[in-house]
C-alpha positions as CSV (number, residue, x, y, z in Angstrom):
1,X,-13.4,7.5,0.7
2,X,-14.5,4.5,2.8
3,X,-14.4,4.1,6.5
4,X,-11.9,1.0,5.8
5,X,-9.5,3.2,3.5
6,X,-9.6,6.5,6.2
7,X,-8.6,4.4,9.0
8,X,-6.0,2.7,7.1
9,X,-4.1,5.9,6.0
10,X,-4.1,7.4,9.7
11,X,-3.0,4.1,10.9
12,X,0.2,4.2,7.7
13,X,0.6,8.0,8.7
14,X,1.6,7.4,12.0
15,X,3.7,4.5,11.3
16,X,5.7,6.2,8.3
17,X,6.0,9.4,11.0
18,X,8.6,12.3,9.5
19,X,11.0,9.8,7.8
20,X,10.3,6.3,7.8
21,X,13.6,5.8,5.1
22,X,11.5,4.8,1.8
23,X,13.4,7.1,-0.1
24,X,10.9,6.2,-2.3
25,X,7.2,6.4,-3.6
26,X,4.6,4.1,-3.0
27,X,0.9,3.9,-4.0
28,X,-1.2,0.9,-2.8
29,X,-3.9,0.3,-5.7
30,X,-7.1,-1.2,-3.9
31,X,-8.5,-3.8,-5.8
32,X,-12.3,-5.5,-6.3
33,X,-11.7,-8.9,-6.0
34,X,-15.2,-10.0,-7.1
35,X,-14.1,-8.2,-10.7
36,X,-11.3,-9.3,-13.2
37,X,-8.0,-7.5,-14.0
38,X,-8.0,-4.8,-15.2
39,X,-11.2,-3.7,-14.7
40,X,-11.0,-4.6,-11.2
41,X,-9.5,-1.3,-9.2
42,X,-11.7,0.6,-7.2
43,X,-9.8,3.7,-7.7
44,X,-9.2,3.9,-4.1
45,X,-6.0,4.8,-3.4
46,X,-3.0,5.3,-0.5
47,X,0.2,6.9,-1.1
48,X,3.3,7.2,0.9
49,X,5.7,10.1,-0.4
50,X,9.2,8.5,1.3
51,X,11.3,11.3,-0.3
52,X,9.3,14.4,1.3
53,X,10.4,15.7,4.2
54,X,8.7,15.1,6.4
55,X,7.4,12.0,4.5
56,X,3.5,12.3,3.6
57,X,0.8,10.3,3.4
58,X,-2.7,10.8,1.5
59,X,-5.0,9.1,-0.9
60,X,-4.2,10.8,-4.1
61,X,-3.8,8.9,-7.1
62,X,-0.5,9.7,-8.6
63,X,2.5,8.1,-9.9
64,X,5.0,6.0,-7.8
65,X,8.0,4.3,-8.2
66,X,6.3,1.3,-6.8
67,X,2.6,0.4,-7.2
68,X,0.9,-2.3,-4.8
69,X,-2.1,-3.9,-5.9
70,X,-4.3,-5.6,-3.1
71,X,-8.2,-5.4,-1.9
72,X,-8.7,-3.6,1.3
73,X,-9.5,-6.6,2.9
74,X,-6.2,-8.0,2.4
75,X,-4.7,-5.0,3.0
76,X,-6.2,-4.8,6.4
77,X,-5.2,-8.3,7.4
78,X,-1.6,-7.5,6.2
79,X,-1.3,-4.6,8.2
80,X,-2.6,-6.7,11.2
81,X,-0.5,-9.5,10.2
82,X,-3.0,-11.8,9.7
83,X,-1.7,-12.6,6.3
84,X,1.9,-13.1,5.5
85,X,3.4,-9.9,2.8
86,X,5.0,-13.2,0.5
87,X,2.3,-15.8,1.3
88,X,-0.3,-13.1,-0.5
89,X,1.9,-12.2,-3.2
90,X,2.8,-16.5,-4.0
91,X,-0.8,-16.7,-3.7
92,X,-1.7,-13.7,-6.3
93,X,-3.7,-12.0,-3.5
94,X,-0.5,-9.2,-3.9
95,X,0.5,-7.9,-7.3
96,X,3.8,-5.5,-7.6
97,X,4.5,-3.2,-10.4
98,X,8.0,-0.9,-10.3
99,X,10.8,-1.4,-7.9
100,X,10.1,-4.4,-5.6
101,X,12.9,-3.5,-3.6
102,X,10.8,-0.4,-2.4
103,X,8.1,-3.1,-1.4
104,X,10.8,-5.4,0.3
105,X,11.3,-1.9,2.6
106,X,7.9,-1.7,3.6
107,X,8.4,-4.6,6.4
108,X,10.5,-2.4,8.7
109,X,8.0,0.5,7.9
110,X,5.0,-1.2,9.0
111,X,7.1,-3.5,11.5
């Protein structure tokens, strides 16, 4: 796991805390931008378990009901809010597979 991914899932942990509401799964896909879909995943993962109690984070990869798909880098500038959550998915930079309603919850999570 790389230093990037490590500080990003104990920074998510502590935001998402015992119940952050999901209700829902979530997995966050991180992507190589230099390589083309769909070879480009780094199988690199971070997962939020919203219907645990208490919710759990971890990087394991298995199934959600809502899969992200974004590079670490842009994943690191969204969580900083460097990057706007639509701006980067108009621009392609964020792909969404499942329910994007779970994804549309994710703003008051991280907020």
């Amino acid at each position: 796991m790389s230093d990037s991914l490590q500080s990003f899932t104990e920074t998510v942990r502590s935001k998402v805390g015992e119940d952050a509401g999901l209700k829902a799964t979530i997995k966050f896909a991180f992507t190589d931008p230099a390589k083309s879909p769909p070879d480009n995943l780094t199988g690199e993962v971070l997962y939020i378990d919203g219907k645990s109690k208490p919710n759990a984070v971890h990087n394991d990869d298995v199934p959600a009901d809502c899969t992200v798909k974004v590079s670490l880098e842009d994943f690191g500038k969204l969580m900083s809010r460097k990057l706007d959550p639509t701006t980067a998915f108009m621009m392609g930079k964020v792909k969404i597979e499942g329910d994007m309603g779970i994804a549309m919850k994710l703003g008051r999570v991280f907020g």
